[in-house]
C-alpha angles and dihedrals in degrees: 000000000000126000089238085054106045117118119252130242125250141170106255119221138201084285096071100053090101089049084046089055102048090052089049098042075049094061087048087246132164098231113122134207087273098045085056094047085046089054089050111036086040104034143028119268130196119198134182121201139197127250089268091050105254122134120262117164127025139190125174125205119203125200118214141177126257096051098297139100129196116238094205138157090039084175127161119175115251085256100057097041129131087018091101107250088128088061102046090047098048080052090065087048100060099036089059094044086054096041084066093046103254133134108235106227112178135172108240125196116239091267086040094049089063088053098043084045092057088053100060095276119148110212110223129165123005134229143170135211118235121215118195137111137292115274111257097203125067114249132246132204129057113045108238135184117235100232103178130022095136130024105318100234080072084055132091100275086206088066095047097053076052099059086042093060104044092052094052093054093046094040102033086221134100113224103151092142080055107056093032078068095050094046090040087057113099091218096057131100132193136174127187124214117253090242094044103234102102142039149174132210125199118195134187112245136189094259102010152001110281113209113191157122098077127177130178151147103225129029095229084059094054090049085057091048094048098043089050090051086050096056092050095056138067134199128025119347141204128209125167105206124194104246079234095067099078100160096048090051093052095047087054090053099055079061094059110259125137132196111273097183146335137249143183123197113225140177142207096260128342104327123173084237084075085082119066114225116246080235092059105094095149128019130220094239135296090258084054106035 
């Protein structure tokens, strides 16, 4: 594609969740009508369109507390491809998250992290999502409190600040937006550990269940969150384990799940995010860290 020719770039609104879907469902992505309304209305989200006006090429910023944002749904349609939309819209991407002050941090898969390389991104920790079906027994173990099975306001506010919490100390983020939406979802679950220092959320994706994130002190104790979000849900699940996480990752393939595909979170320049905390069993999606 010729420079002359090239789309501009311009800010999306609530109106191009449906176009952001399409070019998602496209890619054969997870992402659902929500997920699309959160990046917009959070975030700031750069689209490019055809001469006919349909969206072509798409990039999400996230801004995030603690000093960093997430660059997330670099997606350009099978027709507009290798002309470098992806690049110029990561570009936007990174000049907003800095304008704010924030340093972009991303997960790449293996063919993205030589472009974001290329680009001034530093590859830190890897992970790999996990594909297999729900769990058919009810779990033992740790005892957990089932925090969302219907919208969260109707929740116990004392075991969301919980979950808040947890998830900003293993992440060293803060993301609590983020996580609100999830719990406010009616197709979400969560459960807190007895002892309170661990959790796991299920949502309801476009192709699968998507459990994560998952935080926890003791292994034993993540095993016991993920099996309870698996028997409480049916059909085809997602989980994007840590590489470090080995027992969890065999575990999950005596129940018959197997890799889908592989990811490594990066940032713009040396972040403490490059190192996966020994609490971060599942996380909440590459699009979200």
């Amino acid at each position: 594609m010729a420079t002359s020719e090239a789309p501009a770039i311009e800010q999306l609104g609530a109106g191009d969740v449906p176009a952001g879907l399409a070019l998602s469902d496209a890619a054969g992505w997870n992402q659902t009508a929500a997920d699309w309304a959160y990046f917009i209305v959070e975030g700031e989200t750069f689209g490019m369109r055809d001469k006919t006006g349909r969206l072509v090429a798409t990039a999400a910023a996230l801004p995030y507390g603690g000093g960093f944002g997430w660059v997330s749904m670099v997606l350009v349609d099978a027709s507009h491809r290798h002309g470098g939309l992806a690049t110029r819209l990561l570009d936007a991407c990174i000049a907003a998250l800095r304008r704010s002050g924030r340093v972009p941090v991303l997960d790449a898969t293996p063919a993205g992290a030589e472009v974001y390389r290329r680009s001034g991104f530093v590859q830190g920790f890897a992970f790999d999502r996990w594909e297999g079906p729900a769990a058919s027994v009810e779990p033992g173990g740790l005892p957990v409190r089932p925090v969302a099975d219907r919208p969260i306001e109707a929740r116990r506010g004392a075991d969301v600040e919980g979950i808040l919490a947890l998830d900003a100390a293993a992440h060293r983020v803060g993301r609590a937006a983020l996580l609100r939406a999830f719990l406010a979802r009616a197709g979400t679950h969560a459960w807190l550990a007895a002892p309170r220092d661990g959790f796991a959320i299920a949502r309801t994706g476009r192709r699968a269940t998507q459990i994560g994130p998952v935080v926890a002190a003791r292994t034993a104790d993540a095993l016991t969150l993920v099996e309870k979000a698996l028997a409480a849900r049916a059909g085809r699940i997602f989980i994007d384990v840590p590489a470090r996480a080995t027992t969890l990752v065999r575990w999950l393939e005596q129940r018959g799940f197997a890799p889908q595909r592989s990811f490594v979170r990066m940032a713009l320049g040396d972040s403490a995010l490059l190192a996966a905390d020994l609490r971060m069993f599942a996380l909440a999606g590459p699009e979200f860290g």
